[in-house]
N, C-alpha and C positions, 0 to 999 in steps of 0.2 A: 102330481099335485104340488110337490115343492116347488117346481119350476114355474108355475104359475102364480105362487108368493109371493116369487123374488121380487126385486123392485129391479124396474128397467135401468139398464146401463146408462152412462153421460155419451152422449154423442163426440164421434170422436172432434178431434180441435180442426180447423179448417187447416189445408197446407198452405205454408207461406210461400207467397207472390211469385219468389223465386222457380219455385216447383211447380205452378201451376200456368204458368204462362207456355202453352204450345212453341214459342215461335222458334225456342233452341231446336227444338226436335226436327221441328219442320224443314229449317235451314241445312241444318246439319245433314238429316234423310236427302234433301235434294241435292246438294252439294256431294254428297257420296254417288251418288247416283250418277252423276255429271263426270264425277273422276275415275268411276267402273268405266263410263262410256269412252273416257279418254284411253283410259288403260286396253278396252276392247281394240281399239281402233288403232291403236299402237302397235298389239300382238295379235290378236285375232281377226283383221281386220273380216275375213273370209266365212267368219260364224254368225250370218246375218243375223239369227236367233236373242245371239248375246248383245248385237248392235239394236237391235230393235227394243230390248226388252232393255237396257240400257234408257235408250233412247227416250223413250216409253214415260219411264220411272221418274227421268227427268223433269222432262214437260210435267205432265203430271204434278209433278212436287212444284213446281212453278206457276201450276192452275191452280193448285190447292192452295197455297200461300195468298194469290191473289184473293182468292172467295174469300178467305179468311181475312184478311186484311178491309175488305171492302164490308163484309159483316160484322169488326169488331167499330169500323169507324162508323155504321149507320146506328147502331148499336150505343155511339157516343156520343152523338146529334139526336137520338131520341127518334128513331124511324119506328112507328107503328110499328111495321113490318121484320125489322130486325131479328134475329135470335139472340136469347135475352142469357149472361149466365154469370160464373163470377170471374173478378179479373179485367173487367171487360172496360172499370174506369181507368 
């Protein structure tokens, strides 16, 4: 019964701009990605597993960047179609 009294909590504060913007992570994840595969290919070249999977993560982070990049700018032009969220001005 008491917890149904209470008065509901303030919503927490939104994160600033700094922290909510993806593209540090994205960059940084692909870029690591890029210098494992350098690092495989240097020493291991013969662990195809770790060249592939390297390989992989790279691309990858370099597709994912583009989607993102192409959705934040449709998204700024007003695309119907876009995914809508915050950050995104």
């Amino acid at each position: 019964m008491a917890e149904q009294d209470a008065t509901p909590l303030p919503p927490p504060p939104p994160l600033p701009p700094k922290l909510a913007d993806p593209v540090p992570a994205i960059v940084v994840g692909t870029a690591l990605w890029l210098l494992a595969l350098a690092g495989v290919l240097l020493f291991r070249r013969d662990d195809t597993v770790l060249v592939w999977t390297c390989l992989s993560g790279g691309v990858l982070g370099i597709i994912g960047y583009g989607i993102f990049t192409w959705q934040r700018s449709a998204a700024r032009r007003g695309s119907r179609t876009a995914q809508h969220g915050q950050g995104l001005e």
